[in-house]
FITORVEX-845827 format. One record per residue (C-alpha): residue in one letter; x negated, y negated, z negated; residue number from 1. Coordinates in pm, 1 decimal. Layout:
<pts>
<residu=A px=X py=Y pz=Z num=NUM>
...
</pts>
This chain:
<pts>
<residu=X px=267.2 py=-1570.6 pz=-410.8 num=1>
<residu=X px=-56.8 py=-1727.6 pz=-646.4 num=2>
<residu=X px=135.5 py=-1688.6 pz=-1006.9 num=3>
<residu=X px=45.8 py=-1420.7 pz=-1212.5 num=4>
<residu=X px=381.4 py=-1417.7 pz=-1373.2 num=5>
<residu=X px=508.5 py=-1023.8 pz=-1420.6 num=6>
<residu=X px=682.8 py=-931.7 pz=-1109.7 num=7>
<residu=X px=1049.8 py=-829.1 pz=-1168.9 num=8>
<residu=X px=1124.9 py=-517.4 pz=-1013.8 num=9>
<residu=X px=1501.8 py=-512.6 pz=-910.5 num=10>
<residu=X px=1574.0 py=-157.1 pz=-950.4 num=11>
<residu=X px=1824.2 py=13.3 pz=-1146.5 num=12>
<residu=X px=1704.9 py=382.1 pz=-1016.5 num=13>
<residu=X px=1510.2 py=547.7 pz=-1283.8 num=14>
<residu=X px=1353.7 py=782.5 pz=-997.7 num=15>
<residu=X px=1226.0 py=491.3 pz=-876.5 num=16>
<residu=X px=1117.6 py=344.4 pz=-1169.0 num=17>
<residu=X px=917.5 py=668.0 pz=-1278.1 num=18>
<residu=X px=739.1 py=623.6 pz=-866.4 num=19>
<residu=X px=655.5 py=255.0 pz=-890.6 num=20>
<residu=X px=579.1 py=119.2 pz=-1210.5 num=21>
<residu=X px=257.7 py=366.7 pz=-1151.3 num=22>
<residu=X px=158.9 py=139.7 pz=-849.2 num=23>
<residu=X px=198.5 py=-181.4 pz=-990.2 num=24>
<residu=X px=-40.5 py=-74.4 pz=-1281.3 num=25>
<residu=X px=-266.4 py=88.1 pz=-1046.5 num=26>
<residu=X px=-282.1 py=-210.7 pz=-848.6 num=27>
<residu=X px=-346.6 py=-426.6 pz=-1085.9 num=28>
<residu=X px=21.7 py=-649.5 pz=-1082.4 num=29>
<residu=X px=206.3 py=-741.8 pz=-1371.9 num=30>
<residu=X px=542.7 py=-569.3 pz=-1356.0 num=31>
<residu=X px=879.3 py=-551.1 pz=-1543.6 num=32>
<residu=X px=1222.6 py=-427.5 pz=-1474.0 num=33>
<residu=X px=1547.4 py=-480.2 pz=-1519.7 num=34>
<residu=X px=1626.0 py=-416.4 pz=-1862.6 num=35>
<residu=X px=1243.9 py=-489.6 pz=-2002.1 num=36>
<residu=X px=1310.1 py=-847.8 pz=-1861.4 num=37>
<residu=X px=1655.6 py=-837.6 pz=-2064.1 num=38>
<residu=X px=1884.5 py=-848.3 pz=-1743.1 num=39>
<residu=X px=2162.3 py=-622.9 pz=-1860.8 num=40>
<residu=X px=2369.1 py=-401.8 pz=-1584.1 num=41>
<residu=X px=2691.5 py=-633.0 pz=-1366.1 num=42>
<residu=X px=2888.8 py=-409.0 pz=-1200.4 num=43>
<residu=X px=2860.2 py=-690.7 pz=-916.7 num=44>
<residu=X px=2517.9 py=-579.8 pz=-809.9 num=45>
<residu=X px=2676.0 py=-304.1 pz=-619.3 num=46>
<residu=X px=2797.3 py=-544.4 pz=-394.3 num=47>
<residu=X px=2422.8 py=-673.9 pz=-309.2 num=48>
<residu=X px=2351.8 py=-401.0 pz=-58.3 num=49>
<residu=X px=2611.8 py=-452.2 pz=178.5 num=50>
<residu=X px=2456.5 py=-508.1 pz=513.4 num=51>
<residu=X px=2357.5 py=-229.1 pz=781.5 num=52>
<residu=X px=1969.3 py=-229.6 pz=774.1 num=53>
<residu=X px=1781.7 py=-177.1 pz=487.9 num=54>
<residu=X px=1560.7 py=-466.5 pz=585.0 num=55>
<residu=X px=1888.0 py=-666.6 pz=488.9 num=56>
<residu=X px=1992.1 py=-513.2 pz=149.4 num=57>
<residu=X px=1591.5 py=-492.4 pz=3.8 num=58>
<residu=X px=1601.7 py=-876.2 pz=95.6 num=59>
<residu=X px=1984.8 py=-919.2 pz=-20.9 num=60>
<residu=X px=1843.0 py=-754.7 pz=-378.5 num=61>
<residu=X px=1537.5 py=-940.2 pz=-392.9 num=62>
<residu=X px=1658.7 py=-1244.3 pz=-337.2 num=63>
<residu=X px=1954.6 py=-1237.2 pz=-560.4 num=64>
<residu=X px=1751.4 py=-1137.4 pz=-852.2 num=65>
<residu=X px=1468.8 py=-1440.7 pz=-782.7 num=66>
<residu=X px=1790.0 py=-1626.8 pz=-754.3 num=67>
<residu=X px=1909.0 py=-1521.1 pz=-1100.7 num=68>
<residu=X px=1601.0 py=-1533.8 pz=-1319.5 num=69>
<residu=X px=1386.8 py=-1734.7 pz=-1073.2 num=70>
<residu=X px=1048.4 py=-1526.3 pz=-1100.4 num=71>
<residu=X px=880.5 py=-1341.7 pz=-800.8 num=72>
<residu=X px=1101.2 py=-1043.7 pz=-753.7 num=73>
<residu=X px=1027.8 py=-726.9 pz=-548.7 num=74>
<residu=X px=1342.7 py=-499.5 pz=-448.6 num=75>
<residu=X px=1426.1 py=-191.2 pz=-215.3 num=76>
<residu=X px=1649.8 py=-16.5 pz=7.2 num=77>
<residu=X px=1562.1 py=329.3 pz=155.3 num=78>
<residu=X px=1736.9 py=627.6 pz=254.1 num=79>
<residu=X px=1810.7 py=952.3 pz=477.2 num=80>
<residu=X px=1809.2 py=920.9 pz=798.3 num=81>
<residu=X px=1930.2 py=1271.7 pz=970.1 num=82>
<residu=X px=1924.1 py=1313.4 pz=1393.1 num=83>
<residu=X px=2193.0 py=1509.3 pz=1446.5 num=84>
<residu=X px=2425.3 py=1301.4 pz=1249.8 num=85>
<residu=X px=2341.3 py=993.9 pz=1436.4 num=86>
<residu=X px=2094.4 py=841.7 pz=1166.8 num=87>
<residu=X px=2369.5 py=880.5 pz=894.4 num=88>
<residu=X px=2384.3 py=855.0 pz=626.6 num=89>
<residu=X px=2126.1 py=548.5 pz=660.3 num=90>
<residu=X px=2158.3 py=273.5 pz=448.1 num=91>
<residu=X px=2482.7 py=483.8 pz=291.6 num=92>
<residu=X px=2263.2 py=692.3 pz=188.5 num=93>
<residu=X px=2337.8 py=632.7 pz=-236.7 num=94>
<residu=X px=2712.9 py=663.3 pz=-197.1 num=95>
<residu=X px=2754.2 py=866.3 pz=94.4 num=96>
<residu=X px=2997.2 py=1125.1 pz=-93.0 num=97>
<residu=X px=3219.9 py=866.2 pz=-200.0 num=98>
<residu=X px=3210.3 py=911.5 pz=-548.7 num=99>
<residu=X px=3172.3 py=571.8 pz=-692.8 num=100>
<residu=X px=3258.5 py=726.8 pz=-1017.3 num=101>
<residu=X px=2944.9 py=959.1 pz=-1036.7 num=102>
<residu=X px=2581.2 py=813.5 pz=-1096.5 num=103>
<residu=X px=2211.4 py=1009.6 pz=-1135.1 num=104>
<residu=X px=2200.6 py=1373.0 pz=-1089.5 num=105>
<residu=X px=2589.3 py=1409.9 pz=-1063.4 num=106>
<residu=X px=2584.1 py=1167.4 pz=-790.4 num=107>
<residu=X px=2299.2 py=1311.3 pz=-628.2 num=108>
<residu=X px=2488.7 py=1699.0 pz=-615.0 num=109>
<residu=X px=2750.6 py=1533.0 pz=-482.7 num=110>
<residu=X px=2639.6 py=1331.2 pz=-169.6 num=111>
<residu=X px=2392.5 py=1675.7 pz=-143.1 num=112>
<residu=X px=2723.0 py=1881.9 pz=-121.6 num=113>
<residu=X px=2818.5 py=1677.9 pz=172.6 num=114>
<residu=X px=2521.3 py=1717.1 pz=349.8 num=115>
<residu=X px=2471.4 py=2053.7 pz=375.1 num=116>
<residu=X px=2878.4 py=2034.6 pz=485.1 num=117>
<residu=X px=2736.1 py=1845.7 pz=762.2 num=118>
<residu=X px=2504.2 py=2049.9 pz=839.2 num=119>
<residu=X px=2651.7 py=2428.1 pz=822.1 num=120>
<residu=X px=2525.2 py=2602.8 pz=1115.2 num=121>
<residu=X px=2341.9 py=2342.7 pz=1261.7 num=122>
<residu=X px=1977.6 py=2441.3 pz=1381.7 num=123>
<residu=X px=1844.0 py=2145.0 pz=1431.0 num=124>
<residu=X px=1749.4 py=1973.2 pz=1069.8 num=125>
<residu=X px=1500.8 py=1693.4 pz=1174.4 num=126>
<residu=X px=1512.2 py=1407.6 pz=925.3 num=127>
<residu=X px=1330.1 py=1125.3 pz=802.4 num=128>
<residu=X px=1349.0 py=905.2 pz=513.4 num=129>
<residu=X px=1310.2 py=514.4 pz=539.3 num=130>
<residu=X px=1185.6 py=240.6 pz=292.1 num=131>
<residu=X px=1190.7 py=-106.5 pz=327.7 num=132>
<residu=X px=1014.2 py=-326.0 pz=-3.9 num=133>
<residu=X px=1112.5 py=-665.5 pz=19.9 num=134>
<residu=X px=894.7 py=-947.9 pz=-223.4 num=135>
<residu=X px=1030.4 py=-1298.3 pz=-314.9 num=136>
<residu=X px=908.6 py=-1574.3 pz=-485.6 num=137>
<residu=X px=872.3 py=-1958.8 pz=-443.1 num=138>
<residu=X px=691.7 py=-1964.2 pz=-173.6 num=139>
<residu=X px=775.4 py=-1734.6 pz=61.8 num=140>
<residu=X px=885.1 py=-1374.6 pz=119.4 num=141>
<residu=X px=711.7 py=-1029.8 pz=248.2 num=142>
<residu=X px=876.6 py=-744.4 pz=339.8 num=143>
<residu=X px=719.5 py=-398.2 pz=436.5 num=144>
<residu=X px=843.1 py=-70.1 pz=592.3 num=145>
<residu=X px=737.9 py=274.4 pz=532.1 num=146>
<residu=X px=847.8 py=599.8 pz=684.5 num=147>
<residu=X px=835.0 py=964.2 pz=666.4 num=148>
<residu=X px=957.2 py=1245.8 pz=939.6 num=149>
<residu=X px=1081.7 py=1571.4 pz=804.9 num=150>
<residu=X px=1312.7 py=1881.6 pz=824.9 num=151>
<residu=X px=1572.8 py=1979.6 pz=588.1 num=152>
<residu=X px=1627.6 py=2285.2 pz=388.4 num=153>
<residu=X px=1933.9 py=2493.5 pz=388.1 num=154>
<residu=X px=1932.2 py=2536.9 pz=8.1 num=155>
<residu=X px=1728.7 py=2339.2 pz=-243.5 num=156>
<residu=X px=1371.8 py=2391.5 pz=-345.1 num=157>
<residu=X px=1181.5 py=2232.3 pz=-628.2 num=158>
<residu=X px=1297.1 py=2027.4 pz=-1017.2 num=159>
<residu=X px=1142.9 py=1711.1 pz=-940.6 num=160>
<residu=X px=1201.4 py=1404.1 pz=-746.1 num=161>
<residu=X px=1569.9 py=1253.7 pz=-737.7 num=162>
<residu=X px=1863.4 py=1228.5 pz=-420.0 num=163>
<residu=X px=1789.3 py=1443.0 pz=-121.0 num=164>
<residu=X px=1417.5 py=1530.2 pz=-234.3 num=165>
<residu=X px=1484.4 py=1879.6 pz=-294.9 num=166>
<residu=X px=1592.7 py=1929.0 pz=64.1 num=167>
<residu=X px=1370.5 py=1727.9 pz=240.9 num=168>
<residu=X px=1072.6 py=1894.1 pz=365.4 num=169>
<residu=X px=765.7 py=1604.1 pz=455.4 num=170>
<residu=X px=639.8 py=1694.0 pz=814.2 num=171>
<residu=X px=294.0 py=1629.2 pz=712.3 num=172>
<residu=X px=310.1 py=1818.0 pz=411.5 num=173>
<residu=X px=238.0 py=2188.1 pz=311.7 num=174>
<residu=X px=556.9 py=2305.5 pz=337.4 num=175>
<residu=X px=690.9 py=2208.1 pz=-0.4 num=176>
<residu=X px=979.7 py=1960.4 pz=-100.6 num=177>
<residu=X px=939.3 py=1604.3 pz=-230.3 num=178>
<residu=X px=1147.8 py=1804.2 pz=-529.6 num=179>
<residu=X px=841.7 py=2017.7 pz=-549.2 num=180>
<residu=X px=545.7 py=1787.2 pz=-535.2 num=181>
<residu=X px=408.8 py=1575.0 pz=-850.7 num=182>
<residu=X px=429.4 py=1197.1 pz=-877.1 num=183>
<residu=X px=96.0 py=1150.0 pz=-743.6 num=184>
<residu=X px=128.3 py=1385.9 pz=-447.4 num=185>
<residu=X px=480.7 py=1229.6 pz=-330.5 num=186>
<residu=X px=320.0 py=893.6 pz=-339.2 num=187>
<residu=X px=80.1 py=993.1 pz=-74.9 num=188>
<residu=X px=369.4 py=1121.1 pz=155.0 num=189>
<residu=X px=721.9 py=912.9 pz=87.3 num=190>
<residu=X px=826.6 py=652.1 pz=237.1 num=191>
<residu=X px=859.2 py=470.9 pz=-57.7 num=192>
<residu=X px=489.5 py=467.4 pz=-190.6 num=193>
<residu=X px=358.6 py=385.6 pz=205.1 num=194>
<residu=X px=583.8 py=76.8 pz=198.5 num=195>
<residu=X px=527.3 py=-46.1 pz=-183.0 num=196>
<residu=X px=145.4 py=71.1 pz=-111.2 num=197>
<residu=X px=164.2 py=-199.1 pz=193.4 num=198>
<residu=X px=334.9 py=-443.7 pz=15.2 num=199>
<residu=X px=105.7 py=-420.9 pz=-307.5 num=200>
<residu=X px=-200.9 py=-470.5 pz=-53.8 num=201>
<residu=X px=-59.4 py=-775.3 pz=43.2 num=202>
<residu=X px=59.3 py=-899.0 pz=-316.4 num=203>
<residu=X px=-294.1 py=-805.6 pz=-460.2 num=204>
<residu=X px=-439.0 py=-1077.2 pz=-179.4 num=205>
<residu=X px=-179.9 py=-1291.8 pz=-232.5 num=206>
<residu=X px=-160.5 py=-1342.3 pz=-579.0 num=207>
</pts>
């Protein structure tokens, strides 16, 4: 964790790309992804994330990528968590409708269409989302959690943000949608930018 060699960040999510390559700059750490650092899309990667916690996959991801290209490589895993379905769909959270065949805002109807099957008549709509950001390198590796309680909306509210985001109301919030809140806003709230925000404090004294 002392070179100063761009970090490769192991995501193939735009929506996460457009949240964290902000932070890295901000933060002062070199950063490339995927396809800047010339590593092409496998159709094998979606095997990576095959474990039940997302502590697992983020490490799974990391380390298979630090494995590949051998630079220090931060990944993630996140996703819904929803109470009355038992915490599902959890680390299923990407391909929870089953429709390997759909990706980006096609896939993202779809596994929303199943939610609010799931949830038709149910009052109680207490969710949270989960991150874990895993780091790897030589030396060592760091991993760091962030989370955020929330309710869910019966219909969606909001253009912005990516997967359940325009359902997902932060409890802490104002009463609007990640789907309705700029980049800069949702970084202050998600899951995500608490547990890259953790993990970058520890890079940025690390490094």
């Amino acid at each position: 964790m002392t070179s100063r060699e761009p970090v490769l960040l192991a995501s193939r999510s735009t929506g996460k790309l457009r949240e964290l390559l902000p932070m890295f700059e901000a933060a002062g750490i070199p950063v490339a992804d995927l396809t800047a650092a010339g590593l092409p899309y496998d159709p094998a990667e979606e095997a990576i994330e095959a474990f039940d916690s997302f502590e697992e996959n983020a490490l799974a991801k990391a380390r298979h990528f630090f494995r590949l290209t051998g630079r220090p490589t931060v990944a993630d895993d996140s996703g819904l968590e929803v109470a009355v379905l038992g915490g599902a769909p959890g680390v299923r959270s990407k391909r929870w409708s089953g429709r390997d065949d759909l990706e980006g805002a096609a896939l993202d109807a779809a596994n929303n269409r199943r939610l609010l099957e799931q949830l038709q008549g149910v009052t109680d709509r207490r969710a949270r989302y989960v991150c874990i950001a895993a780091y790897v390198d030589a030396r060592g590796e760091l991993f760091a959690r962030g989370e955020v309680e929330g309710r869910l909306l019966e219909a969606p509210a909001g253009a912005g943000g990516f997967g359940y985001d325009p359902y997902f109301v932060p409890a802490a919030g104002d009463g609007r949608t990640f789907a309705e809140l700029s980049r800069e806003e949702k970084e202050q709230l998600s899951h995500r930018g608490r547990a890259f925000a953790a993990l970058l404090d520890d890079l940025g004294g690390s490094r």
